[in-house]
C-alpha positions, 0 to 999 in steps of 0.5 A, spaced: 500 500 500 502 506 498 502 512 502 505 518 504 506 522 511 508 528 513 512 531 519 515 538 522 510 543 521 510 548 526 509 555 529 515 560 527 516 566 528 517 571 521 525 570 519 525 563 522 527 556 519 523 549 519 524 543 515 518 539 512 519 531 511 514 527 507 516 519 509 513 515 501 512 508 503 510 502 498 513 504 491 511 500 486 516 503 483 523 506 482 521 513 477 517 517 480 515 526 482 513 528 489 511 534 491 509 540 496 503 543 496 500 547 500 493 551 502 492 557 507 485 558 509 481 562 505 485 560 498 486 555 493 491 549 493 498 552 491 504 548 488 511 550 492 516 545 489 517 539 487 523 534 485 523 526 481 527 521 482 533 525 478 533 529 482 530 535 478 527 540 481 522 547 480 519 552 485 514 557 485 516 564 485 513 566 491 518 561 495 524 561 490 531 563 494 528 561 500 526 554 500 530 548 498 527 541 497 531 534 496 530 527 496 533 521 500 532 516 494 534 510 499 529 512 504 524 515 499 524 521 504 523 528 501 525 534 504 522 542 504 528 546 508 524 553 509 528 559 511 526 567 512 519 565 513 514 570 512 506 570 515 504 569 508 507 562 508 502 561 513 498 554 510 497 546 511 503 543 506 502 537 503 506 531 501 504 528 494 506 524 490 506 520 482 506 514 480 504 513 474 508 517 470 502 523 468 507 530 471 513 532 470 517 537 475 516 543 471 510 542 470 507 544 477 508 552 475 506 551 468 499 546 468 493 548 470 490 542 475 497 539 476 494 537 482 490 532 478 496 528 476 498 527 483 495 520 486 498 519 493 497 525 497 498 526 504 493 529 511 498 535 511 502 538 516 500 545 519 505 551 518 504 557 522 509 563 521 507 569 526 509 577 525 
């Protein structure tokens, strides 16, 4: 059975740091997208970055310079490392997760319901970032 889980989310001053983790288990196989996405109260669900099993990346611009994502691909574990928080980075973030070949890294800041091409997804992890 595959899932994904997420970890780390916290409360954190403006200008602070946290580092998210997604724990993806049961792959089927060794090609695969994973993502973050995130949604603040009141807004849609956003792309933030994501990463395949290359190692390719893409980030939204509105997180460019200041998060960092990565990959263990032998613990199948992604990382979101968020530094210079700011109150509007306030959201649920979401680990997800492609099996099935449908997306491509970039194609998280380009396609419109990107999220469709996600299959696996997780409960998400609270980030709170105060003035």
């Amino acid at each position: 059975q595959v899932q994904v889980k997420e970890s780390g989310g916290d409360s954190v001053q403006s200008g602070g740091s946290l580092r998210l983790s997604c724990a993806a288990s049961g792959l089927t196989r060794d090609s695969y997208c994973l993502a973050w996405f995130r949604q603040a109260p009141g807004k849609e669900r956003e792309g933030v970055a994501s990463i395949d099993d290359d190692g390719s990346t893409t980030y939204a611009d509105s997180v460019k310079g200041r998060f960092t994502i990565s990959l263990d691909s032998a613990k199948h574990t992604m990382y979101l490392e968020m530094t210079s928080l700011k109150p509007e980075d306030t959201a649920m973030y979401y680990c997800a997760l492609d099996l099935r070949g449908m997306t491509t890294v970039g194609a998280l800041t380009r396609k419109v319901d990107v999220e469709r091409d996600y299959e696996y997804w997780g409960q998400g992890t609270q980030v709170t970032v105060s003035p």
